[in-house]
Backbone as ProteinMPNN parsed JSONL, in Angstrom:
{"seq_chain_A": "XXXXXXXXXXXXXXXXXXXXXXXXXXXXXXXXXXXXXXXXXXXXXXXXXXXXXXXXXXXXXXXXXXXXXXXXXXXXXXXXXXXXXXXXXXXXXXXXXXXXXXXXXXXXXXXXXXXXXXXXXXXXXXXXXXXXXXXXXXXXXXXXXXXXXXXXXXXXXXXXXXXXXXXXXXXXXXXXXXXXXXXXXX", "coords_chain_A": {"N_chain_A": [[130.51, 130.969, 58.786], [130.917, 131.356, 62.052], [134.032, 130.428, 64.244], [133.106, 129.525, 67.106], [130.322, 128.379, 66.35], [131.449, 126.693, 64.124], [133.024, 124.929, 66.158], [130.771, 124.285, 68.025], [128.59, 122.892, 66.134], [129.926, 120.66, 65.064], [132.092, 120.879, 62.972], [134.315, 121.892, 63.236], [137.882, 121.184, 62.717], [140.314, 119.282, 63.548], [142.607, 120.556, 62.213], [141.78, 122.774, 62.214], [141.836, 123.991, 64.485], [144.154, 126.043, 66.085], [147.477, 126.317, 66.737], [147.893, 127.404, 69.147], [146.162, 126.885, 70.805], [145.169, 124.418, 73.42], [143.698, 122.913, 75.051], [140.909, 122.611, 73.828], [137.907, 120.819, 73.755], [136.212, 119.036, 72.156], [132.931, 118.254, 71.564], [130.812, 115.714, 70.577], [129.118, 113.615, 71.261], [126.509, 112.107, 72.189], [125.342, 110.796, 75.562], [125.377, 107.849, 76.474], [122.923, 105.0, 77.357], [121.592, 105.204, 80.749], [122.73, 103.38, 83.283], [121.71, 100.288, 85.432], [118.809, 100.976, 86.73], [117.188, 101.521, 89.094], [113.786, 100.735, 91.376], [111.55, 101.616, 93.82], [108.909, 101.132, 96.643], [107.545, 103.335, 98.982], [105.022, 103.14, 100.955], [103.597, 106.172, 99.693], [105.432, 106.971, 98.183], [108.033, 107.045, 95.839], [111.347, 106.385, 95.335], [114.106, 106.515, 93.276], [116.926, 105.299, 91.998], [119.861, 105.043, 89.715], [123.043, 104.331, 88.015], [125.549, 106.371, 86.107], [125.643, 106.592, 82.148], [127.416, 103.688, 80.846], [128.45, 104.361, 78.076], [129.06, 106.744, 75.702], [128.871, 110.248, 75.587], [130.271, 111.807, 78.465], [127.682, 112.913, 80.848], [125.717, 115.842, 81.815], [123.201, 116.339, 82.881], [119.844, 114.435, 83.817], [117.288, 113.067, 82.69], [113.689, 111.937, 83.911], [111.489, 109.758, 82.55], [108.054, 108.919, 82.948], [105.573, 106.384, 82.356], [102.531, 105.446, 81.064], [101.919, 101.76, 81.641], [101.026, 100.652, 79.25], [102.715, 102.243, 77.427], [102.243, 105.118, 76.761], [102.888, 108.148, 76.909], [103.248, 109.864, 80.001], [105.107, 111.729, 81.571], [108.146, 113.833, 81.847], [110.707, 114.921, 83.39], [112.958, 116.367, 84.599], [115.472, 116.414, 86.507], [118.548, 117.17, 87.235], [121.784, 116.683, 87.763], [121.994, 114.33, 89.215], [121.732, 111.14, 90.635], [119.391, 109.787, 91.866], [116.307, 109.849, 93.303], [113.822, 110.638, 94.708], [109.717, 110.902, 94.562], [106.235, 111.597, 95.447], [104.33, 110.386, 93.387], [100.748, 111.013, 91.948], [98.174, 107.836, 92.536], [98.42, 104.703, 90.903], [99.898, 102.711, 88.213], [102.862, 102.296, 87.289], [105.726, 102.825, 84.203], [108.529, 103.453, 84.54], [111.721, 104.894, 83.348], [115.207, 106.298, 82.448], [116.945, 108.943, 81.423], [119.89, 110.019, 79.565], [121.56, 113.43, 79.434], [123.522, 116.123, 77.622], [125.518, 118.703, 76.19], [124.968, 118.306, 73.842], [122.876, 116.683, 73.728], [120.063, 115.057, 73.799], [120.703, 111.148, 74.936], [119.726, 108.335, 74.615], [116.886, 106.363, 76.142], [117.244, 104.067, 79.49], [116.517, 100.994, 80.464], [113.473, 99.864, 81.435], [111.552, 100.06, 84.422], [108.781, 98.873, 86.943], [106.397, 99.868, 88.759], [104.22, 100.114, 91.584], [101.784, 102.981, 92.347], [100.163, 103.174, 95.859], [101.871, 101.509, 97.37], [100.894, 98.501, 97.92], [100.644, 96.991, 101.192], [101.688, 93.816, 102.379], [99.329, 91.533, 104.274], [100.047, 90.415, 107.306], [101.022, 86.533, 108.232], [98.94, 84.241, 109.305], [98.016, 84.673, 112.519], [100.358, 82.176, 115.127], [100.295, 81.706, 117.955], [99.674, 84.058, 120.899], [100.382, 86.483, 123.066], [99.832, 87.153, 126.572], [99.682, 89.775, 128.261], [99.39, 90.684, 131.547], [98.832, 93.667, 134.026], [99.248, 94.97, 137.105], [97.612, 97.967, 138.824], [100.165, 100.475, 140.001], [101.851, 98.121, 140.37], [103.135, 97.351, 138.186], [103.684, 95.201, 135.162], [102.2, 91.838, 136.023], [102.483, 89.388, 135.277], [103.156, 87.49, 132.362], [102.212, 85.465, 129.356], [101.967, 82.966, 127.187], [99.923, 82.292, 124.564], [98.168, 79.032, 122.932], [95.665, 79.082, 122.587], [92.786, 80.801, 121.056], [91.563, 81.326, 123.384], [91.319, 81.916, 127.085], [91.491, 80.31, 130.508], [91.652, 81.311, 133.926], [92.141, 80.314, 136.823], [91.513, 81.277, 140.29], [92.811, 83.942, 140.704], [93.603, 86.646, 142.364], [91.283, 89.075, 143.809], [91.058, 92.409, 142.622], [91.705, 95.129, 139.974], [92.905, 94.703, 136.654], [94.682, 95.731, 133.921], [94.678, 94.035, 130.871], [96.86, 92.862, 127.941], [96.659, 92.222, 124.703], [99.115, 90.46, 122.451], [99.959, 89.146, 118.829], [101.45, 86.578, 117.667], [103.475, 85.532, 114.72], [104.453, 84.056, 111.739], [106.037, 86.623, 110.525], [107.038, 87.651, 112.655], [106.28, 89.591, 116.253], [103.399, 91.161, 116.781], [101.624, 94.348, 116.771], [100.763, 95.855, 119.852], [97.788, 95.123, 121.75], [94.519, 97.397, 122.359], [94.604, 98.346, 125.523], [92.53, 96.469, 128.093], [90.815, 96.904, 130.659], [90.043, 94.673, 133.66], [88.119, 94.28, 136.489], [88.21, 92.111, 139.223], [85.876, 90.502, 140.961]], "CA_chain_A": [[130.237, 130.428, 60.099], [132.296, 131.741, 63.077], [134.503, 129.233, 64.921], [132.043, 128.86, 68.094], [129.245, 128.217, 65.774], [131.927, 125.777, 64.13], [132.815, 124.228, 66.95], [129.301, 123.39, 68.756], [128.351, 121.431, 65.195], [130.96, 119.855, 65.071], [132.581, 121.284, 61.786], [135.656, 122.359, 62.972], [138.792, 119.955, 62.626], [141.5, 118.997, 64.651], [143.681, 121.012, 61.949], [141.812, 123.774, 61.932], [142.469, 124.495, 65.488], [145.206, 127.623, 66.142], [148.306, 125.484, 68.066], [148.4, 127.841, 70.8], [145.219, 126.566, 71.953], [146.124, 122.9, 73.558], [142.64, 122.472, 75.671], [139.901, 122.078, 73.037], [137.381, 119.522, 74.122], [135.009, 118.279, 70.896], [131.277, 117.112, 71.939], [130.143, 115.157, 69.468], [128.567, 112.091, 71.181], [125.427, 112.233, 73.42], [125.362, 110.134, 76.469], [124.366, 106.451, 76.212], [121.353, 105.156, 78.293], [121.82, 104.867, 82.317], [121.925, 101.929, 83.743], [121.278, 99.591, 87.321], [117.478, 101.883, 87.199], [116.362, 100.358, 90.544], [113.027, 101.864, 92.252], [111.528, 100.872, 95.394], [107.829, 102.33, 96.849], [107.075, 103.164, 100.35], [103.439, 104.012, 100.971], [103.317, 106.743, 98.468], [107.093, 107.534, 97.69], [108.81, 106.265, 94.809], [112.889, 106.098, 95.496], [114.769, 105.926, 92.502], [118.565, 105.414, 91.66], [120.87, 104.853, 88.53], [124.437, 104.776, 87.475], [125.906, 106.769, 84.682], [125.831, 105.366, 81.396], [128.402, 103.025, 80.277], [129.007, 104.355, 76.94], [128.562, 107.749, 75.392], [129.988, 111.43, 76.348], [129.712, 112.0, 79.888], [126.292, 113.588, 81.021], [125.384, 116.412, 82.648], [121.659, 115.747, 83.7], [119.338, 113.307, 83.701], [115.506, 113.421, 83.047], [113.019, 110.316, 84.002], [110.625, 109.159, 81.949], [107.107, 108.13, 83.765], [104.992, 106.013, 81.161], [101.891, 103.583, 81.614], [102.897, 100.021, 80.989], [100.906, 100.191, 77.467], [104.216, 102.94, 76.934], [101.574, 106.3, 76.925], [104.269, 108.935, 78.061], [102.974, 110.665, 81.241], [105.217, 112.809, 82.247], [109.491, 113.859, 81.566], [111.039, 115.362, 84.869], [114.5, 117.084, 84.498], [116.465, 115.811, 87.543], [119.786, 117.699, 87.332], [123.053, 116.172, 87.199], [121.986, 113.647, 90.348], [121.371, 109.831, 90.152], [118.707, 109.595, 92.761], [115.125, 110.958, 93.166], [112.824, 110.767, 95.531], [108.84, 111.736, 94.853], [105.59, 110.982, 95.813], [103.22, 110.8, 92.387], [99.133, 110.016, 92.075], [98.294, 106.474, 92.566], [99.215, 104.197, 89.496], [100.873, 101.251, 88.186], [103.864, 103.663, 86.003], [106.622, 102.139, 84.282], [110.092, 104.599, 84.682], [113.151, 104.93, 82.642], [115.73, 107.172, 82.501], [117.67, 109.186, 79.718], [121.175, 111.108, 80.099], [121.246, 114.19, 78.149], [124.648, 116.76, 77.866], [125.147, 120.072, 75.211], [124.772, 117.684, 72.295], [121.344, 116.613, 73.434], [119.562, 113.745, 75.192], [121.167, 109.872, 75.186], [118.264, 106.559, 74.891], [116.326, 106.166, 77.661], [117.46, 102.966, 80.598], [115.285, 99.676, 80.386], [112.297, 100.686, 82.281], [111.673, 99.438, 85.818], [107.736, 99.074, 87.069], [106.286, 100.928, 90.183], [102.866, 100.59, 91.904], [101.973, 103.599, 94.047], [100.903, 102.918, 96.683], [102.707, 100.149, 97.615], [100.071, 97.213, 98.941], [101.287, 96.462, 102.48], [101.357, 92.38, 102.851], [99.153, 90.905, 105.653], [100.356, 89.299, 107.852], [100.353, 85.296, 108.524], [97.748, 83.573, 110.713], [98.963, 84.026, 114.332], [100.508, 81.085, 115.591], [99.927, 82.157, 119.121], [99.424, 85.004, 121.437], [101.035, 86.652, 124.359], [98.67, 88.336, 127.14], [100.055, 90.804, 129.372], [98.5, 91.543, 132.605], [99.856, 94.371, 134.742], [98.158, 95.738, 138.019], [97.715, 99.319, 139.192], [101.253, 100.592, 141.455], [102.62, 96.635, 140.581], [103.702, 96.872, 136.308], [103.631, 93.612, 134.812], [102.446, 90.851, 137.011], [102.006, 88.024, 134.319], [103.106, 87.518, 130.756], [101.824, 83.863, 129.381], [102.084, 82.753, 125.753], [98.842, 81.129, 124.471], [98.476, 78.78, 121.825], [94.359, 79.295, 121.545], [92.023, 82.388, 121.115], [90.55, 81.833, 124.942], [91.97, 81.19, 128.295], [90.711, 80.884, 132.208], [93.038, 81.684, 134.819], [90.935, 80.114, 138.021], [92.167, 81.312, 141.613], [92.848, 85.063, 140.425], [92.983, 87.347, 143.668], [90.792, 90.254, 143.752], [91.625, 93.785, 142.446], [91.48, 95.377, 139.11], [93.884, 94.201, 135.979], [95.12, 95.458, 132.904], [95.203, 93.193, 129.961], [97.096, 93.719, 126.292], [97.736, 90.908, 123.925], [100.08, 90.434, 121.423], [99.632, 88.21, 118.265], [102.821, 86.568, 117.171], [103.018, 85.212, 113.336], [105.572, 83.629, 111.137], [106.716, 87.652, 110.288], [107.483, 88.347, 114.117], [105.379, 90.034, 117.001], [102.61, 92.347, 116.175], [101.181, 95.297, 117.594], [100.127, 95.541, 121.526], [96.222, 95.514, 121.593], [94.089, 98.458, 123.328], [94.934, 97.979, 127.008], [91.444, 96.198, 128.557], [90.438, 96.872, 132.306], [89.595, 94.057, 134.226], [87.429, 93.899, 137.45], [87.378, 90.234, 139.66], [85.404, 90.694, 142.857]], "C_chain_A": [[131.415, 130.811, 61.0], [132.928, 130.209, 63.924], [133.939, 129.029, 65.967], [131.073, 127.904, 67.147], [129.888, 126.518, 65.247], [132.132, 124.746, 65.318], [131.736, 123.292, 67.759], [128.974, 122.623, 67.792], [129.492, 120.76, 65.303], [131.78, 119.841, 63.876], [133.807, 121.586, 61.874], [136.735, 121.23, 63.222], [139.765, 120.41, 63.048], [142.668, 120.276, 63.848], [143.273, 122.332, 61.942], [141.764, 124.718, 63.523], [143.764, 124.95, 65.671], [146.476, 126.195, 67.029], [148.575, 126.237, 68.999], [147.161, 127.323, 71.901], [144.914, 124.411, 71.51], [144.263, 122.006, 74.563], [141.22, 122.61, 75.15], [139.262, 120.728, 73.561], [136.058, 119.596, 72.932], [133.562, 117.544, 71.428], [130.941, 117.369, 70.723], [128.883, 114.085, 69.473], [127.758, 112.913, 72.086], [125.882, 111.276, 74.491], [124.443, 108.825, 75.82], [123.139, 106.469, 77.344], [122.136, 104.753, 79.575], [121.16, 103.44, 82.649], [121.81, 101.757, 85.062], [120.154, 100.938, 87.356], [116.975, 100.404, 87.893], [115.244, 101.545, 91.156], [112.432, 101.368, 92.953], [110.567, 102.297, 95.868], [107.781, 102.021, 98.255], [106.268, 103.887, 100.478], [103.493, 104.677, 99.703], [104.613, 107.462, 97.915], [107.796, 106.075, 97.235], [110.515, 107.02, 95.101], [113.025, 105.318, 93.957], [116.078, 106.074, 92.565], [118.78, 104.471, 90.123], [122.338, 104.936, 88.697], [124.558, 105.515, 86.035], [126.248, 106.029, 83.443], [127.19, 104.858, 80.646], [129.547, 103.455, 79.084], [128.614, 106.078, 76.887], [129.729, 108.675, 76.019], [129.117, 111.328, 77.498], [128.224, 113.065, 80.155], [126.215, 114.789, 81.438], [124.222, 116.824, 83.389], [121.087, 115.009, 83.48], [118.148, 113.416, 83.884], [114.838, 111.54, 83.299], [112.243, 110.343, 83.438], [109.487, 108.259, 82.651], [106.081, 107.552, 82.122], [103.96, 105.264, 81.73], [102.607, 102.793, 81.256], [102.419, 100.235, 79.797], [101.875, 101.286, 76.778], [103.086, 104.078, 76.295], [102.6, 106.952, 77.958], [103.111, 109.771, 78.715], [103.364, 112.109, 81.891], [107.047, 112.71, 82.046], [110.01, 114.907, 82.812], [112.481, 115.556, 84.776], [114.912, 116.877, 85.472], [117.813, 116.701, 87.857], [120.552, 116.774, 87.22], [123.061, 115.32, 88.819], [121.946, 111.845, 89.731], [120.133, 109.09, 91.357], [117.647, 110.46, 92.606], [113.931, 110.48, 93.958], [111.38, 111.695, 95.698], [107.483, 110.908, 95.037], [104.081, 111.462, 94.691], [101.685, 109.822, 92.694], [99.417, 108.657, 92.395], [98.384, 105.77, 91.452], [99.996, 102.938, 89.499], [102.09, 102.654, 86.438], [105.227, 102.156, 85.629], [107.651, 103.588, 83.641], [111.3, 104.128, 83.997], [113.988, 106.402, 83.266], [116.585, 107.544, 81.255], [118.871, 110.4, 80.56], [121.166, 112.206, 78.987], [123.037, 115.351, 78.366], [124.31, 117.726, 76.639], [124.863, 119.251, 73.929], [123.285, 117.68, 71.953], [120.662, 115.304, 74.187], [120.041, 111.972, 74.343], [119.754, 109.038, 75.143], [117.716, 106.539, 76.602], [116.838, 104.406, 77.878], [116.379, 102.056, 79.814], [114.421, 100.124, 81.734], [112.085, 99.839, 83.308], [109.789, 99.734, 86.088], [107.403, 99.517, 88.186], [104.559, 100.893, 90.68], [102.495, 101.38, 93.141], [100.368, 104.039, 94.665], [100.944, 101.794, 96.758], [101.546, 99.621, 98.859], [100.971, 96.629, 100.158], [100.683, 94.747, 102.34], [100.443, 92.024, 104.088], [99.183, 90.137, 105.992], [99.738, 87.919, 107.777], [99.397, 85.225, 109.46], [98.45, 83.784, 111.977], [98.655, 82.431, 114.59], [100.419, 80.898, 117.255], [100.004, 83.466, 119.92], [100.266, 84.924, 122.819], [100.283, 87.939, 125.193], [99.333, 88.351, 128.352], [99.219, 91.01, 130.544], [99.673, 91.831, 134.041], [98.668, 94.772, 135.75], [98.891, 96.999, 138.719], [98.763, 99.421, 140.545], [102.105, 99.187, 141.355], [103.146, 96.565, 139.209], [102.99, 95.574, 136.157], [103.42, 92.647, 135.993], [102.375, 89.835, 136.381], [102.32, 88.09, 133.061], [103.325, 85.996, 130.269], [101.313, 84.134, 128.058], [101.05, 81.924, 125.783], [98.846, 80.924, 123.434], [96.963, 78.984, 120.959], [93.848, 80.435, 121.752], [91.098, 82.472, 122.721], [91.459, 81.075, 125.873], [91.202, 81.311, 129.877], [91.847, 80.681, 132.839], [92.025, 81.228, 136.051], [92.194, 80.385, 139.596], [92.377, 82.626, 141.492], [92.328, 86.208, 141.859], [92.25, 88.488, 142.874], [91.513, 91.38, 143.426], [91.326, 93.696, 140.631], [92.906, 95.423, 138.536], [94.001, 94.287, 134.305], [95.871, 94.695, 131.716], [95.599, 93.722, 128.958], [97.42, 92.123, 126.14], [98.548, 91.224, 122.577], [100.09, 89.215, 120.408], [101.065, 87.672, 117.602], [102.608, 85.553, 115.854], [104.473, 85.04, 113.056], [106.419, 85.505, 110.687], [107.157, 88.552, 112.12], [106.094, 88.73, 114.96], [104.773, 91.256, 116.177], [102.193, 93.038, 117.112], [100.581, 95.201, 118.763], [98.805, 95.934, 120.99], [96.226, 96.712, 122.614], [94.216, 97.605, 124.82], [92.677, 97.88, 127.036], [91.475, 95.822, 130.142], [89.709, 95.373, 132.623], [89.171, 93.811, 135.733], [87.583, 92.436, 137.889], [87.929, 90.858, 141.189], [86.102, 90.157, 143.728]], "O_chain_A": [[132.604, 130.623, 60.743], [132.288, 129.173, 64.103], [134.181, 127.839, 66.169], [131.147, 126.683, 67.287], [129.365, 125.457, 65.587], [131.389, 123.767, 65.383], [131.778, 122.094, 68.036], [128.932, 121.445, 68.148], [129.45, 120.179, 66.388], [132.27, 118.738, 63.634], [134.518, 121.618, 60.87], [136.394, 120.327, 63.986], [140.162, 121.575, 63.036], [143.461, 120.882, 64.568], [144.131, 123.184, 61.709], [141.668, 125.945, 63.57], [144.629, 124.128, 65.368], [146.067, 125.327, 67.8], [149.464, 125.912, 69.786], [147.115, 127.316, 73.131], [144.701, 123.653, 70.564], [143.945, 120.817, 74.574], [140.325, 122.724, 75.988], [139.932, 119.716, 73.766], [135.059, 120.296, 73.1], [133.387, 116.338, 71.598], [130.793, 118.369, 70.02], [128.089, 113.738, 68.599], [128.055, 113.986, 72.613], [127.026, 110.879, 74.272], [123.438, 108.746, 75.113], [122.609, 107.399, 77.952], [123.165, 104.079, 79.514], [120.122, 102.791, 82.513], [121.79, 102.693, 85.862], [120.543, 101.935, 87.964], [116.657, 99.242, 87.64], [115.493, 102.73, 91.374], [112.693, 100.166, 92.891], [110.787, 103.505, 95.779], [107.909, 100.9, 98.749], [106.368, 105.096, 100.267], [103.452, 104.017, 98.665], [104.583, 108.493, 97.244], [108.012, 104.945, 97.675], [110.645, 108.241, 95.016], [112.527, 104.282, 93.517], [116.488, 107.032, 93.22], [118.094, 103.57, 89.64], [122.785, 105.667, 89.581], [123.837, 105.295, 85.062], [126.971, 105.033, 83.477], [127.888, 105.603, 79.959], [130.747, 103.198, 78.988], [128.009, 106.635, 77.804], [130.793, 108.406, 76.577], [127.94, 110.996, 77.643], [128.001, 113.978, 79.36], [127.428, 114.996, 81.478], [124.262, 117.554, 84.38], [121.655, 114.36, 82.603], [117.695, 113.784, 84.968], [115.311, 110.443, 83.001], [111.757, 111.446, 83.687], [109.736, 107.09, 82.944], [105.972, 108.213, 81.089], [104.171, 104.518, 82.686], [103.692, 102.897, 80.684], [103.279, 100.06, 78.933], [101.871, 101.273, 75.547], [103.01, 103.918, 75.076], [102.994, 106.651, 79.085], [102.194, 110.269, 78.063], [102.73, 113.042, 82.382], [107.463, 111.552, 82.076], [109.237, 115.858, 82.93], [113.145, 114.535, 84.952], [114.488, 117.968, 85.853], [117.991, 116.843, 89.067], [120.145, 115.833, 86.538], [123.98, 115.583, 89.595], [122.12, 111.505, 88.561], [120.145, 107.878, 91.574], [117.726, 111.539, 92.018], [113.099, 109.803, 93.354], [111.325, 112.705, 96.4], [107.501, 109.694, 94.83], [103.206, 112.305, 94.884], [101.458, 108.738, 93.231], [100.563, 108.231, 92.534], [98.471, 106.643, 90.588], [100.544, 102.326, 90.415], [101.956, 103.288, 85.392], [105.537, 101.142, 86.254], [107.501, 104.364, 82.697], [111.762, 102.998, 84.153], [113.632, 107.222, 84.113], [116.883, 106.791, 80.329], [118.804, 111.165, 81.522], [120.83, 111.963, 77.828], [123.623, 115.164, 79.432], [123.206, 117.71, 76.094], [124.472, 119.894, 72.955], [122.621, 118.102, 71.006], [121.092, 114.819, 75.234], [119.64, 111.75, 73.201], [118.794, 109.398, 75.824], [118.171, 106.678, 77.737], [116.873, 103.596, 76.952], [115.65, 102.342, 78.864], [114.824, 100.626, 82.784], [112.479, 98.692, 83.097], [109.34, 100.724, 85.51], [108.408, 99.616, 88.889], [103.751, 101.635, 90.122], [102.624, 101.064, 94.323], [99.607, 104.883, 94.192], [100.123, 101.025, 96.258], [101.339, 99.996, 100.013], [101.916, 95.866, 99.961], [99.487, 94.478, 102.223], [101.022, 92.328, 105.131], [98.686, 89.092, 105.57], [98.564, 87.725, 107.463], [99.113, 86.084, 110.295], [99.378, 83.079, 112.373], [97.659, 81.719, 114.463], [100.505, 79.746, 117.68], [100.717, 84.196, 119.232], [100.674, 83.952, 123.455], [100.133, 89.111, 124.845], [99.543, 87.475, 129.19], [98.187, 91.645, 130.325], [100.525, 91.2, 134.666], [97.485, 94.889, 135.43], [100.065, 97.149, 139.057], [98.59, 98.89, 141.643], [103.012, 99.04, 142.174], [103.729, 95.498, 139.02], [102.062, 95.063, 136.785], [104.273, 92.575, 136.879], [102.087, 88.948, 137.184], [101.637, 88.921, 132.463], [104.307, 85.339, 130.613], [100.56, 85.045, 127.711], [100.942, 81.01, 126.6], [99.228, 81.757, 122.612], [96.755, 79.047, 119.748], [94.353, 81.175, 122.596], [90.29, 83.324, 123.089], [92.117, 80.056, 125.666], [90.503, 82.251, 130.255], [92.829, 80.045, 132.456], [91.026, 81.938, 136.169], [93.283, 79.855, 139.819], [92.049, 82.996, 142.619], [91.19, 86.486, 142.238], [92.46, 88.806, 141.703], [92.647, 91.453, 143.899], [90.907, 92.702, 140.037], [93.886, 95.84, 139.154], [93.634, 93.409, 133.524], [97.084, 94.64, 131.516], [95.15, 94.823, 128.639], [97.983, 91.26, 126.814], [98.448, 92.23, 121.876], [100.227, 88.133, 120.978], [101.742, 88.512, 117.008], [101.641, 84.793, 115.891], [105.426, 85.52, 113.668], [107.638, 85.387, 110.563], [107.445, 89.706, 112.436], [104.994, 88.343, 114.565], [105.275, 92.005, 115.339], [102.263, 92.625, 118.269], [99.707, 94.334, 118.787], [98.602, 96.76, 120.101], [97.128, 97.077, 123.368], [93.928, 96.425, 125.024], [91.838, 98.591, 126.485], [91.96, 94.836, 130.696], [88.851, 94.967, 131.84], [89.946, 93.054, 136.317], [87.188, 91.547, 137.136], [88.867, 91.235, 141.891], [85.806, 90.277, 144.917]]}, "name": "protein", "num_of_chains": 1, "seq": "XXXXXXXXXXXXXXXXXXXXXXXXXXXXXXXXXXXXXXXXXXXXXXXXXXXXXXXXXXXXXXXXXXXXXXXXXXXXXXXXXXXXXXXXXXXXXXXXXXXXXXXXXXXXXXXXXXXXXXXXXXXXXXXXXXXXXXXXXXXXXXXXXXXXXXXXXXXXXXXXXXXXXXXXXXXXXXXXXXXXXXXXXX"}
């Protein structure tokens, strides 16, 4: 066996290194598993991050591991030597790990983190009341009046034509301006 060959198994010993050569580095260990795997979906993009793992020889890439939850592997994704990853797979409920790998060979995969993509948008609370805009043509805004029910009369209203928008406001803040609605009063 030549001394590379030695070396990469790991056969050759501290004594049987020459003393002129002082910068020998021995891989023996793999990388342990990566930890803090945090992932986080928006619409249809999965954001992941890690730290390097704790224990082990240091890494030099890092593949992810996509699995169902009943742990049916999916899919192994070579990453490079990053700790972040940003992609946007089918729709799915996946559960993700990660594994560190270096010349030895690949490290345990992370504790697996769960992911549904796409990410169910919440809807909103009940509006707790409304805010209706009315602006007239050459004048902007001439009125903005917070209501607490779904109907209102305004009696005395001069003549001319008057764009309305409302706005529904809810325990998560204001929501979207409605379609602007023309109003006519003879």
């Amino acid at each position: 066996m030549n001394d590379y060959a030695q070396l990469r198994s790991g056969l050759l010993l501290a004594r049987d290194v020459p003393p002129a050569v002082s910068n020998v580095v021995f891989l023996s260990q793999t990388p342990g598993a990566p930890t803090n795997v945090q992932a986080s979906v928006i619409g249809n993009t999965v954001n992941m991050s890690w730290s390097a793992p704790a224990s082990g020889a240091a890494p030099n890439g890092y593949v992810v591991v996509a699995r169902t939850i009943a742990g049916q592997l999916l899919a192994t994704v070579p990453v490079g030597n990053v700790t972040t990853l940003g992609v946007a797979p089918p729709n799915g409920v996946y559960a993700l790990s990660v594994r560190a790998s270096n010349a030895v060979g690949d490290g345990p995969e992370s504790a697996s983190v769960t992911v549904t993509v796409p990410q169910a948008v919440a809807a909103p609370s009940a509006p707790t009341s409304y805010i209706l805009s009315a602006s007239a043509p050459g004048r902007g805004v001439i009125a903005t009046v917070q209501l607490i029910g779904t109907s209102v009369t305004f009696p005395g209203v001069p003549g001319g034509t008057y764009d309305l928008r409302l706005t529904a406001v809810h325990a998560e803040g204001t929501g979207p301006v409605s379609n602007e609605v023309k109003v006519v009063v003879p």
